[in-house]
Steps between C-alpha positions, in 0.01 A plus 500: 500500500677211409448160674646129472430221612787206609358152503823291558606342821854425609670168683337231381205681273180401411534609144878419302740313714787604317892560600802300627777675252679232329778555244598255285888553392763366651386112501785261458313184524080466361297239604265361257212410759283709486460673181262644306419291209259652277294464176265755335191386331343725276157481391516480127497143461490202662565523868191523718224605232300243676501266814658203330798741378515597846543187652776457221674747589529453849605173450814659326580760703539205757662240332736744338565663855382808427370664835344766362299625198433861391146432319383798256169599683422792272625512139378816299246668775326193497478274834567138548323498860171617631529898427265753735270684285607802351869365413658244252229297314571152521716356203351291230809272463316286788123382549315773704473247798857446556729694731825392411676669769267280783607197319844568503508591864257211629765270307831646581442509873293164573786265373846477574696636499350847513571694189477890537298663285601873392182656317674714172329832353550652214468801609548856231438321177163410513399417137675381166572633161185354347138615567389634718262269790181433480409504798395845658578452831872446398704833634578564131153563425406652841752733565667541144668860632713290747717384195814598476604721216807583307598860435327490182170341640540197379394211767651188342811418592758261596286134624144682424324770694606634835345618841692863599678514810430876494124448477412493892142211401682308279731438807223446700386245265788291555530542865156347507545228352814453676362509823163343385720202446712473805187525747303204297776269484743318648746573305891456610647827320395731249663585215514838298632507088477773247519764800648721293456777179533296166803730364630831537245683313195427663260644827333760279156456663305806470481459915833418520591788353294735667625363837880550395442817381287622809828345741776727299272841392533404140281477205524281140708152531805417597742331289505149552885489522457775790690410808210701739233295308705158523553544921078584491441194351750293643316597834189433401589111493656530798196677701309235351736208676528672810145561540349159355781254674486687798074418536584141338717449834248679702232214388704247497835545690710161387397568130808498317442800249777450155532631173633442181690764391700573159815328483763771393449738804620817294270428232253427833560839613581729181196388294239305658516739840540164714757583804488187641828538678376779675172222577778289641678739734192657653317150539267542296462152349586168707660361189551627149552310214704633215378345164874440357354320188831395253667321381812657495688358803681826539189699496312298725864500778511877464130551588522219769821698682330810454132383681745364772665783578132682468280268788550785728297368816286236373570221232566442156399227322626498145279348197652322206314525153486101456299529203778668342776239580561170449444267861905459514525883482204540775727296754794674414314837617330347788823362616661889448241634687542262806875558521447868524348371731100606474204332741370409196349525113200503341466305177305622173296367405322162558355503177777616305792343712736492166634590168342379221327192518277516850583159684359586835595148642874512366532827585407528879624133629841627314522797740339292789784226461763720454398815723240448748467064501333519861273714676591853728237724629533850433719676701384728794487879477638606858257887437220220526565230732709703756363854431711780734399746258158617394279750219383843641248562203185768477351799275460852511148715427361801540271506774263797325408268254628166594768544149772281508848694481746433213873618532405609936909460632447238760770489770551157750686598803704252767671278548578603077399757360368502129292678228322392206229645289112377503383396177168560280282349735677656810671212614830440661687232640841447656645139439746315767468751782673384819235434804407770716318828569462744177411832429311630187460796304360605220549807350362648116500827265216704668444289740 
């Protein structure tokens, strides 16, 4: 017997407050207040290694009028933040004692004006090229058959080393820690990068594997150019947004939930296994951020036009690669991007903000003078403030043995009707669903 269990509410729910469809073509006139003005900070140098950087850079972010900063709270499966046991060990870049991401928050929301504060994961590549950690409680060293593999078993690739998608725990691994963070802090959004496969040959795990092979009846590997194996793995990103944004909204329903996704959305799609205009369309993401680092001003336009006609129900915000331009180039591409016109940009990097040279200083009162010379807030997601639309989200098990259900068909009935599939850990969850009375089944091989 087959059971399920449905733990979403409709109207005005307790969990996600989602909805209010809002397309953005068609504008003839923009206005520039509110927008979305922001900056990521990584954490490989200076930015908020300690509580004197902190204060630093909070004092930029508001004398620049930036009004919101996308802080790197985990780096290589290490944590910036007060971890729960059995997760990311704490980083060594910062003294033992220091929770960067409290600092940032205590400091970004006691002044004014308020500065949002968007907590960034890195989220599949979870070590580097170099040795391996010391420490043992790192995931690398825990769990080393969670790496991803290519097809000939190598697990170095790309940035470093890589969590699997198709490995059910190492998913788990990041959900916690994604949801460890949101119910600890008060943070403003949350933002996902590197949810993706490194390149096209890659998500060899032996579990992996056996998994894909179990779903289709066949044995060996698949060729990593397969079109059956490139739609498996393309879908295992996506469970994994659909089932970790929908319990990020369910703890905390105004969180706005982003990512940073590869640029070039082919490329996005083809090789790295990223659909994020599929994200878009079924609301998966509040905002997504399309890294169009050039620059080559016909590269970056082509992406930009592309991620515009891509936003599907929610919002893009494009990022320019500032480190790779000089600051005269950065304003030209800001300015493109607001005459499209997008809510908004987000900046990279603080550290790096140009070519060559790094003059911090120059660089960000040049694009504050000429772009952004007095303050806006961010602008208002109408799926938040004004929700008419909410998340119908829950999980499917056997109820012999308590089991969750991978691949169960589960069907949402009036006032729409839809069906998606539950994922590795038997979840399910149906983004912007109108308000009313549903009906839910759940159906499975054997079952």
């Amino acid at each position: 017997m087959l059971k399920f269990a449905n733990d979403g509410r409709l109207g005005r729910p307790a969990g996600a407050l989602l909805g209010a469809l809002l397309l953005l073509s068609g504008f003839s006139v923009f206005a520039q207040a509110p927008e979305f003005r922001g900056i990521w900070v990584d954490a490989w140098g200076t930015g908020f290694l300690n509580s004197s950087q902190t204060t630093q850079l909070i004092a930029d972010a508001r004398a620049y009028n930036y009004n919101a900063i996308l802080v790197q709270m985990r780096r290589r499966g290490d944590s910036f933040y007060t971890a729960l046991p059995g997760n990311d060990p704490k980083t060594t870049a910062i003294s033992s004692s220091y929770d960067a991401l409290a600092d940032i928050i205590a400091k970004a929301h006691s002044g004014s004006p308020r500065i949002e504060v968007h907590c960034w994961v890195t989220t599949q590549v979870i070590w580097g090229d170099g040795a391996l950690p010391t420490n043992p409680n790192h995931v690398v060293n825990l769990h080393p058959e969670y790496l991803m593999k290519n097809s000939s078993g190598a697990t170095l690739m790309a940035e470093g080393l890589y969590l699997d998608p198709g490995h059910p725990d190492a998913a788990r691994w990041n959900f916690t820690m994604a949801t460890n963070i949101a119910r600890q802090y008060d943070i403003d959004g949350f933002h996902w990068d590197y949810i993706r496969y490194p390149q096209q040959d890659s998500g060899y795990s032996e579990t992996a594997i056996a998994r894909y092979n179990a779903e289709f009846g066949l044995t060996g590997q698949p060729s990593y150019t397969s079109s059956q194996f490139s739609t498996w793995r393309r879908r295992q990103v996506t469970d994994f947004m659909r089932w970790a944004n929908a319990e990020l909204l369910g703890i905390k329903s105004n969180l706005v939930v982003s990512a940073s996704v590869f640029g070039s959305r082919s490329d996005a799609y083809t090789y790295r296994f990223q659909d994020w205009a599929a994200w878009n369309s079924e609301g998966l993401l509040d905002v997504c951020i399309p890294m169009i680092y050039s620059d080559n001003n016909t590269t970056f336009t082509t992406r930009a036009n592309d991620a515009y006609s891509n936003q599907g129900i929610r919002r893009v915000y494009p990022g320019p690669g500032a480190y790779l331009n000089t600051k005269e180039n950065t304003l030209w591409q800001l300015n493109y991007c607001r005459s499209k016109p997008f809510y908004g940009t987000s900046f990279y990097s603080y550290r790096v903000p140009n070519v060559g040279t790094v003059d911090r200083a120059g660089t960000l009162s040049y694009i504050r003078d000429n772009y952004q010379p007095t303050w806006e807030n961010t602008p208002t997601l109408p799926w938040k403030s004004s929700p008419t639309r909410g998340l119908v989200k829950g999980y499917v098990f056997r109820s012999d043995n308590g089991a969750p259900v991978y691949n169960a068909t589960v069907k949402l009935y009036s006032p729409i009707q839809r069906t998606i599939k539950s994922e590795a850990h038997g979840h399910y969850a149906f983004f912007d669903a109108q308000a009313g009375t549903y009906y839910v089944t759940a159906t499975a091989t054997g079952y």
